[in-house]
C-alpha positions, 0 to 999 in steps of 0.5 A: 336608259339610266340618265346619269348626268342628274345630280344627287340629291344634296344631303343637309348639313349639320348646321342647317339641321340643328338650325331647323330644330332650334327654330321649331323650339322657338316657335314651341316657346312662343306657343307655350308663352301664349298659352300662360298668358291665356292660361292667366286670362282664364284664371282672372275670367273665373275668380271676377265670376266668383267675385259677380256670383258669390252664391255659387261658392258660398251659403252667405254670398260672401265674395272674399270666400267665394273668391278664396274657394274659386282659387282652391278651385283652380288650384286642383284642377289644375294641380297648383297650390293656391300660393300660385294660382294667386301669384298667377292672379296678382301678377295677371291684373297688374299687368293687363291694368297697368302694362298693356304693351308687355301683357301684348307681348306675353298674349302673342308669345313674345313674353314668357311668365317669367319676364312678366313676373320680373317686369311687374315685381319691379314697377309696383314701387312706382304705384301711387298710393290709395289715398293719394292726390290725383296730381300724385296718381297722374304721376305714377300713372305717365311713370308706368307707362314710361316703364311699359314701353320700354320694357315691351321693346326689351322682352323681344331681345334681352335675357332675363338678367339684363331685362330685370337690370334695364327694367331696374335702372328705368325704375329707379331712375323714375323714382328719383329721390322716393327711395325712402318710399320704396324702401317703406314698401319693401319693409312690408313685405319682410318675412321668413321662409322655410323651404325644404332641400331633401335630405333631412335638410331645410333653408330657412330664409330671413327678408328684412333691412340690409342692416339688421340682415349685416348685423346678424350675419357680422355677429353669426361669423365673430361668434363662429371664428371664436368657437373655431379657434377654441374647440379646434373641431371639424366644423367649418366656418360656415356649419358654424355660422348654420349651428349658432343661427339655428340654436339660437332661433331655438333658444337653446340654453336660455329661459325662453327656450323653444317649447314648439312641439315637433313630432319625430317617430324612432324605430326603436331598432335604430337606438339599439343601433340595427336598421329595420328593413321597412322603418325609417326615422321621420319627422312627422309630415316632413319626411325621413330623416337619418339614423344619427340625428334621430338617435341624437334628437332622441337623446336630448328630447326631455320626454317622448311617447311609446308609440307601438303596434296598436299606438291607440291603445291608452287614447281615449277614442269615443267621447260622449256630446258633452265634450266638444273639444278633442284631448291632447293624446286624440290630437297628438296621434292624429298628427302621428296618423295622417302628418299632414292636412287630411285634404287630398294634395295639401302638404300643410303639417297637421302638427300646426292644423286644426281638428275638424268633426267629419259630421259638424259638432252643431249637427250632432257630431261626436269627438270620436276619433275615428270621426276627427280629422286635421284640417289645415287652417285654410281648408278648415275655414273653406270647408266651413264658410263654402260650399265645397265638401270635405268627405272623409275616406275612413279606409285610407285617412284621406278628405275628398274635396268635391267643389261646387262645379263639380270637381272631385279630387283624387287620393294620392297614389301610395308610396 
């Protein structure tokens, strides 16, 4: 007989069960932390053996570039640029040098890259100088320390804002009245950057002194407030302020006008106003661009090139060996052919690479066309002072990279 007293079985809760999922997703964090803190340990692991055993990357046993080419090596395998390989490096030494508490934190999963990152970017101000006396580095040395405690301790329970806030205050704090040192620092890592945003768009940035930056922008808003009011145009303040910075970084109207040459192909259906089914607009190596700014950068272009079905036609392809150097209308179509760097996953403009011989000029090369590829000035000097080697796909216009541990890059997939 059936005993109907037993209760049935409870059923969890909503709460219980978002609760146990959002506890495996920590402990998923904690394993991917891990994980980037070894993933880090091994990339150091693999550049000291380039930096112990040079004759395996290079012919000349030359550390820096067996180092370089153990970073691009690392760097595909593991389908990174070598920008990031060498952040991953530089933030990895420091911390295991400097900060062994927070490197604990990031090797037990505690501490994600990005913690590491913020907490690393911000001590390096208190680092004493190569040359400074050992009173001076002591110094720095006890400051540091001060910094990694506390900054352990923070990683467990602070977000990310209020870890760089408190790493921050500690920091300057530290420094006291070193601000003049500080600010020397940061003078030298002032640059400017390109960045794509899709849509035929960029975002060109500007890291320098806070003056200079308010002056500019100061001067960029008088000048665009003035414009508005006078042109009584549909351009807002802030397109205003985009135009003005851009023309005149350009030069426009000026005798020192930019002459950098920037490689754009225009169907020449989309002049006649007609969009062709498969062309678009682009800029060479960069991507496509929409129909009313090619027909404008047409326009104001003070000459081009026709560029038609068979576009070699008018280049010289095949010059003799008394000829090292490759012409202007050789390059200018290499640019239209490959737009970027030739080597496998390098994004690089060819606009800006060099030409390199498939077969090297010194062992009998020849400047023929089908023979020159644009090289990246990275890859080229890799190419040349490592013992990677850089094969030229002819049927797709593509270099393989194979490195010296046997690593062989693939052709990307075609659009």
């Amino acid at each position: 007989m059936e005993n109907t007293d037993d209760p049935a079985p409870r059923l969890a809760s909503a709460a219980e069960i978002v609760g146990f999922v959002l506890g495996d997703l920590a402990r998923n964090d904690h394993e991917v932390n891990r994980r980037a803190a070894l993933r880090s340990e091994r990339i150091l692991e693999v550049i000291e053996l380039a930096r112990r055993h040079p004759d395996l990357y290079t012919a000349d046993a030359d550390p820096g570039f067996a180092e370089r080419a153990a970073v691009m090596d690392v760097a595909l395998r593991l389908q990174l640029s070598e920008d990031q390989v060498r952040a991953m490096q530089a933030t990895a030494e420091f911390a295991m040098t400097l900060l062994p508490n927070v490197w604990e934190r990031a090797r037990s999963g505690f501490g994600s890259p990005a913690a590491v990152q913020d907490v690393v970017s911000r001590v390096r101000v208190l680092q004493a100088p190569i040359d400074a006396p050992d009173d001076v580095r002591a110094e720095a040395r006890t400051a540091i320390a001060a910094v990694d405690e506390a900054a352990a301790e923070w990683v467990l329970t602070c977000p990310p804002a209020m870890l760089r806030r408190k790493v921050r205050t500690l920091v300057d704090r530290l420094l006291g009245d070193r601000t003049v040192r500080r600010h020397a620092r940061a003078m030298e890592d002032r640059a400017v950057t390109l960045t794509e945003a899709g849509d035929g768009m960029s975002w060109l940035s500007i890291y320098g002194p806070t003056a200079d930056l308010h002056a500019a922008y100061h001067r960029l808003s008088a000048t665009a407030k003035h414009m508005q009011k006078a042109e009584r145009g549909d351009r807002t303040r802030d397109q205003l302020r985009a135009d003005l910075a851009a023309a005149w970084l350009k030069g426009d109207g000026t005798a020192t006008a930019v002459t950098t040459k920037v490689f754009v192909t225009v169907p020449v259906q989309l002049l006649a106003g007609e969009r062709p089914p498969a062309e678009q607009a682009e800029i060479v190596g960069v991507g496509p661009i929409d129909p009313l700014t090619a027909a404008q950068i047409f326009l104001d272009a003070g000459s081009f090139h026709r560029v038609i079905t068979d576009p070699v036609k008018g280049v010289i392809v095949d010059m003799d060996r008394r000829t090292y150097r490759p012409t202007r209308a050789q390059r200018d179509w290499l640019i239209l052919q490959h737009g970027t760097c030739s080597r496998d996953g390098c994004t690089r403009l060819a606009l800006d690479a060099d030409i390199d011989h498939d077969l090297p000029w010194a062992d009998g090369g020849t400047t023929d066309i089908r023979r020159l590829r644009p090289l990246c000035p990275r890859d080229h000097r890799l190419r040349h002072r490592t013992r990677a080697r850089y094969r030229t796909r002819p049927e797709e216009r593509t270099v393989q990279v194979i490195t010296p541990t046997g690593f062989r890059t693939s052709a990307p997939a075609p659009f």
